[in-house]
C-alpha positions as CSV (number, residue, x, y, z in Angstrom):
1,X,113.7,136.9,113.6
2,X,117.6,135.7,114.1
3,X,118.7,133.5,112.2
4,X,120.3,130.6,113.1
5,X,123.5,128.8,111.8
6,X,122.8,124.9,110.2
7,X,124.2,122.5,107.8
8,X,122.8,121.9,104.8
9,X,122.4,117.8,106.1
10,X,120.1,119.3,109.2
11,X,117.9,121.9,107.1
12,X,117.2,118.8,104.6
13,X,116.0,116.8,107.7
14,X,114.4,119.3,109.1
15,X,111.9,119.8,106.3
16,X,111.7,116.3,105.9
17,X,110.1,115.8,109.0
18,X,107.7,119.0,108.6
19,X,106.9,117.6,105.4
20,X,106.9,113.8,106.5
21,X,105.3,114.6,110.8
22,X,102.9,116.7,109.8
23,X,101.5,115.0,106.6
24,X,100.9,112.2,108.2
25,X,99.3,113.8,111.5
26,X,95.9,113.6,109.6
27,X,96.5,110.1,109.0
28,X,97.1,109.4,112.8
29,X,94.0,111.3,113.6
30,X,91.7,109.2,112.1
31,X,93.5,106.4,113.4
32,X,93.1,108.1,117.0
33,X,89.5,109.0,116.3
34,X,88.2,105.1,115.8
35,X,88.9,104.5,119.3
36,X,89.2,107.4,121.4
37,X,86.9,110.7,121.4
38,X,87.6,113.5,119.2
39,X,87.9,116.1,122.0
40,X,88.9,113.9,124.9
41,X,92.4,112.8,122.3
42,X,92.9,116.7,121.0
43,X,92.3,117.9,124.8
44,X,94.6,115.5,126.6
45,X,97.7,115.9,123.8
46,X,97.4,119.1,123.4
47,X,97.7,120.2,127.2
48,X,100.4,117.5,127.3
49,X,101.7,119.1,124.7
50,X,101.5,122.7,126.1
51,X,102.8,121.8,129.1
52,X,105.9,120.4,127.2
53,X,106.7,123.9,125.1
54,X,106.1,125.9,128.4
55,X,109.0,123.7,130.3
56,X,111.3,123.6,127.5
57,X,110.9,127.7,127.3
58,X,111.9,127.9,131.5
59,X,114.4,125.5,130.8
60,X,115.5,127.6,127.8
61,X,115.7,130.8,130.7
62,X,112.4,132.5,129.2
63,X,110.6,134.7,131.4
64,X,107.2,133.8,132.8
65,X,104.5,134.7,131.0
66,X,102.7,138.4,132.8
67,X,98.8,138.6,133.4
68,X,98.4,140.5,130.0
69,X,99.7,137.9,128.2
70,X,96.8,134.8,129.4
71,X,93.8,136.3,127.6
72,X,95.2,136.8,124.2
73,X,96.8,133.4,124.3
74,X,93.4,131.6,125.4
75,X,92.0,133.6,122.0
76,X,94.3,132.1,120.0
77,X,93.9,129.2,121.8
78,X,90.9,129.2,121.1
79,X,90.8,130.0,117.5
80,X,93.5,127.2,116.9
81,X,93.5,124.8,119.0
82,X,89.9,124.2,120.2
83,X,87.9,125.0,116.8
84,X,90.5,124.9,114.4
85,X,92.3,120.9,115.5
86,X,89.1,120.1,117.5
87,X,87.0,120.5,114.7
88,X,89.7,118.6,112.7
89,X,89.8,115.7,115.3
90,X,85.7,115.9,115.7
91,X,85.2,115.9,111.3
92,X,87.6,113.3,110.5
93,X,85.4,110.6,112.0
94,X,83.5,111.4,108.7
95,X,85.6,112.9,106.1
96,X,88.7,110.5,105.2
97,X,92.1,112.1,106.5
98,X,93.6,113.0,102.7
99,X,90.3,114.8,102.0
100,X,90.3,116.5,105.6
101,X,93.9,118.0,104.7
102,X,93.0,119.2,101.3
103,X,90.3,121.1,102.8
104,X,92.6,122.2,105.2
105,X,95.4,123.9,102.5
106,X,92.7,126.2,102.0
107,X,93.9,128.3,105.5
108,X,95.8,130.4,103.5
109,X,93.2,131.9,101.6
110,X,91.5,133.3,104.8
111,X,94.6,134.5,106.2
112,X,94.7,136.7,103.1
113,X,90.9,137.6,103.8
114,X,91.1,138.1,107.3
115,X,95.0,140.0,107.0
116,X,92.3,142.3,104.4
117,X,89.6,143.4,106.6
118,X,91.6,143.7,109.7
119,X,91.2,147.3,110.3
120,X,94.5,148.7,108.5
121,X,94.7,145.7,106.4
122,X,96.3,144.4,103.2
123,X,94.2,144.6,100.2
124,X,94.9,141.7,97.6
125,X,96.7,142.0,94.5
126,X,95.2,140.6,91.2
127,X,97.1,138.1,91.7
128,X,96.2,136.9,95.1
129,X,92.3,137.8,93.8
130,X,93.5,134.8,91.3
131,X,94.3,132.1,93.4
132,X,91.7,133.2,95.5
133,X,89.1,132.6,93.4
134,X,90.7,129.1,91.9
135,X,91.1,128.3,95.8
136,X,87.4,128.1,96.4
137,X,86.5,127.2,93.2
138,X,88.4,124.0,93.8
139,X,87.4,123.5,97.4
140,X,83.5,123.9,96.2
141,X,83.8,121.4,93.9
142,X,85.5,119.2,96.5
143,X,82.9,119.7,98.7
144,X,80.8,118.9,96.0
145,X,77.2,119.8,97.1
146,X,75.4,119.8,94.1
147,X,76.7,116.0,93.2
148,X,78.2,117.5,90.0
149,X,80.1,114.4,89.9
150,X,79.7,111.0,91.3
151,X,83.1,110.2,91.9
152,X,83.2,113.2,94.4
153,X,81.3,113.5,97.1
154,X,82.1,113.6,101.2
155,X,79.9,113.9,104.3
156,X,78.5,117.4,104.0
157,X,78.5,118.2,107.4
158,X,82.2,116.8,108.8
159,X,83.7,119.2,105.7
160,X,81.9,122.5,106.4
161,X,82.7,121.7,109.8
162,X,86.4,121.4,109.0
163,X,86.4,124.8,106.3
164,X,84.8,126.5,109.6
165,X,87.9,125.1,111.5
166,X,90.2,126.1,108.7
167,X,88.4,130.0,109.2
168,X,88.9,129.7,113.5
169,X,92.7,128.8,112.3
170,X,93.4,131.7,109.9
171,X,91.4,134.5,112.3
172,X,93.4,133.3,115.5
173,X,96.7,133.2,113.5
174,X,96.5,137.0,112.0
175,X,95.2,138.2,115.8
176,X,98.1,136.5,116.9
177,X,100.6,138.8,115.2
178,X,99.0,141.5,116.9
179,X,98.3,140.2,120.2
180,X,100.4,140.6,123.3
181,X,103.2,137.7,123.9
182,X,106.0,136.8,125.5
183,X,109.8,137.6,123.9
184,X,109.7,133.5,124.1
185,X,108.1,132.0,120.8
186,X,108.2,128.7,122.7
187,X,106.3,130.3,125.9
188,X,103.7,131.9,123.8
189,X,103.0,128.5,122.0
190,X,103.5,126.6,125.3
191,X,100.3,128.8,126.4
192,X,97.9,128.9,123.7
193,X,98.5,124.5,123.1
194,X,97.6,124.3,127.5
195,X,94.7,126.6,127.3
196,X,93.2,125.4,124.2
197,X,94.0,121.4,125.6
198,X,92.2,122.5,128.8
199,X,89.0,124.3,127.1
200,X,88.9,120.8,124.7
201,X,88.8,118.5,127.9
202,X,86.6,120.7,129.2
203,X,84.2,120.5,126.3
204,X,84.5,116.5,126.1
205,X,83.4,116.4,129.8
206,X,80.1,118.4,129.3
207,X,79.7,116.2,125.6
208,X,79.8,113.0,127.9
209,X,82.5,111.8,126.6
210,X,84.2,110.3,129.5
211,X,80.9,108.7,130.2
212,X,81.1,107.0,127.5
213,X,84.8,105.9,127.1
214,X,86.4,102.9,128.1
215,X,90.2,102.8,128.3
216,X,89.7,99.1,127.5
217,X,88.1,99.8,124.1
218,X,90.7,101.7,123.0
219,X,92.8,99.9,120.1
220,X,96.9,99.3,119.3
221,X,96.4,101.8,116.3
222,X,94.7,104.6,118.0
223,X,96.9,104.4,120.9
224,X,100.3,104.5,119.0
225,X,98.3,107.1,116.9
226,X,97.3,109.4,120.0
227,X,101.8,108.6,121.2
228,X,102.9,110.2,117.6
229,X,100.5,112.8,117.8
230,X,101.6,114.2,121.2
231,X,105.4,113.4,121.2
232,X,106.3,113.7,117.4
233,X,104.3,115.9,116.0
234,X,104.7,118.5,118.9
235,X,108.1,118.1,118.4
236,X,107.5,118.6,114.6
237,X,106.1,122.1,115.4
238,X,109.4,122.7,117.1
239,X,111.3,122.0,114.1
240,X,109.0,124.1,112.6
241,X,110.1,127.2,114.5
242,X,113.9,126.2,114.2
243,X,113.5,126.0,110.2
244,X,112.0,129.3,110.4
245,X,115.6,130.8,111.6
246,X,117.7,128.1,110.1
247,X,116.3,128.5,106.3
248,X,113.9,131.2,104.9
249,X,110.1,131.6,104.9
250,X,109.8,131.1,101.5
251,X,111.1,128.0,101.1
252,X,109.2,126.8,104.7
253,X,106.0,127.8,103.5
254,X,106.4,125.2,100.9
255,X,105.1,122.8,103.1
256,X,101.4,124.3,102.5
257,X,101.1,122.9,99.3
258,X,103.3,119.7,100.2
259,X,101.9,118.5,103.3
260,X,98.3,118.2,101.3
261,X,99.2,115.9,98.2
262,X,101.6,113.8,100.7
263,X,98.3,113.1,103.1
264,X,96.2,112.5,99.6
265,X,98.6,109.5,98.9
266,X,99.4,108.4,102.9
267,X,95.2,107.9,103.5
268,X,95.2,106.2,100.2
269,X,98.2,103.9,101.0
270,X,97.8,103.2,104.7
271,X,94.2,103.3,105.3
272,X,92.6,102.5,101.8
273,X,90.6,105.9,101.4
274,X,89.3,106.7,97.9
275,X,91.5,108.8,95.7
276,X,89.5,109.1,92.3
277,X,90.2,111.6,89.5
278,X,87.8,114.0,90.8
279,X,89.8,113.9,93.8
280,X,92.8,114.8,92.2
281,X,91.5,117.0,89.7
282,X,90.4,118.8,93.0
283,X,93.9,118.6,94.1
284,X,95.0,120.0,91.9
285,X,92.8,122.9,91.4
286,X,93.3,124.1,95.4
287,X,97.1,123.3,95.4
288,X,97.8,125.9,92.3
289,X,95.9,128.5,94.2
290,X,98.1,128.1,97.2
291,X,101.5,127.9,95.7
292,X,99.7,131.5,93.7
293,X,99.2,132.9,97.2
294,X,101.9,131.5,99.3
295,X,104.2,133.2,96.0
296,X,102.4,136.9,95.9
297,X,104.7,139.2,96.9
298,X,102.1,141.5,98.4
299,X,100.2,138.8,100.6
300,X,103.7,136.7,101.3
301,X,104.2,138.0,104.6
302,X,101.0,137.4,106.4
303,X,101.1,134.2,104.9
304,X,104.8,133.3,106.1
305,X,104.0,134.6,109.3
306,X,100.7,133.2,110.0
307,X,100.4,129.9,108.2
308,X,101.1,127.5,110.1
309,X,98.8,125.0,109.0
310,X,96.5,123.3,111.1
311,X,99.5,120.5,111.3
312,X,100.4,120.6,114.4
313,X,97.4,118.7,114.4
């Protein structure tokens, strides 16, 4: 990947808004959600959004996309976009956002377990066994489905429907190192977010959503919500990709066990969502297991490469 020059005054804003945007996407989700359905909002921004990747790529002088390229892209799509943030956007009607994003910092452990039993794959070190083990430990007692605690518990259903997203996430993201794509990083991106917006609308019109929705019911919160989600935080994701160039991997991938705590304290602040000390103890148990993964030497590359959260929620 060429590298890119940048001032030490841009790189600091750059990961302040991929630490900042996409901490707080969760937050504007369930915001979104109240109001609007889960797949009709993911659809619609994420085929805006799409659409907005795949013009700024022509207007950047990439080449169009050939036929070969489509069908991988709609897999990923698929894998990201429509299970992995659909699930997201259906789940967090129950689950409160700061819980839905802990869950969600647990993508990198499947990327490690998916990078492994890809044909060819990367076996784990002891280390990366480590934090994969204290990974799911922690996100077991999250879940909490024995009622080992009373002070943790969430809706059973919305968070094995969000760990299934987090899988769809971490499968489409290693097939998509491996996949055919455009030179254009954009274009390929552009691609998989208009395919994947498309199947989502698609799956809100057989749901009966539209039936069902009135434009008039829709609130000041989920509106501004659904406006950040498909101008900001796309353009987050962009700044993504530019830090990527601009600083190293390492130090981007930080924002896997960042963005987490950030959305812990944002849902807590701004939307009064329980944060008790089996919450945190939680916390803290998952985020040590990704800053052990995102750190193995012998698994950092997939994750670098492949992590790039559900954020761009």
């Amino acid at each position: 990947m060429t590298e890119v020059k940048a001032t030490k005054t841009q790189i600091i804003l750059g990961f302040a808004t991929i630490y900042l945007v996409w901490s707080s996407t969760y937050l504007a989700i369930r915001f979104v959600v109240e109001t609007i359905p889960p797949f009709m909002s993911a659809g619609i921004r994420f085929f805006i959004g799409g659409m907005m990747f795949f013009a700024w790529a022509k207007f950047r002088g990439a080449e169009s996309p050939k036929k070969k390229h489509w069908l991988p892209a709609a897999l990923v799509g698929m894998g990201l976009i429509v299970f992995g943030n659909g699930g997201i956007s259906w789940a967090e009607q129950f689950v409160p956002s700061g819980l839905a994003a802990l869950i969600v910092a647990v993508v990198p452990l499947w990327i490690v377990l998916a990078d492994w039993i890809r044909p060819g794959g990367t076996r784990p070190s002891k280390v990366t066994s480590l934090g994969l083990a204290l990974g799911f430990l922690g996100l077991l007692l999250l879940i909490n489905p024995l009622n080992i605690s009373t002070g943790g518990s969430i809706d059973p259903l919305g968070a094995l429907v969000i760990v299934f997203a987090t899988l769809c996430w971490a499968t489409g993201s290693v097939y998509s190192r491996y996949a055919p794509s455009p030179k254009s990083q954009t274009m390929a991106v552009g691609m998989q977010m208009t395919v994947g917006g498309a199947v989502l609308i698609l799956i809100s019109a057989l749901s009966g959503e539209f039936t069902t929705f009135a434009i008039s019911q829709v609130s000041l919160k989920s509106f501004l919500g659904f406006v950040f989600l498909t101008t900001i935080g796309s353009f987050a994701f962009g700044v993504y990709i530019w830090l990527l160039k601009a600083s190293t991997p390492a130090k981007v991938a930080t924002y896997a066990y960042i963005n987490p705590v950030l959305a812990l304290v944002l849902g807590t602040v701004f939307a009064n969502e329980p944060f008790t000390l089996w919450t945190f103890g939680c916390s803290l148990v998952i985020v040590t297991a990704v800053i052990i993964i995102v750190r193995s030497k012998k698994q950092s590359q997939a994750i670098k490469q492949d992590n790039l959260s559900l954020e761009n929620n």
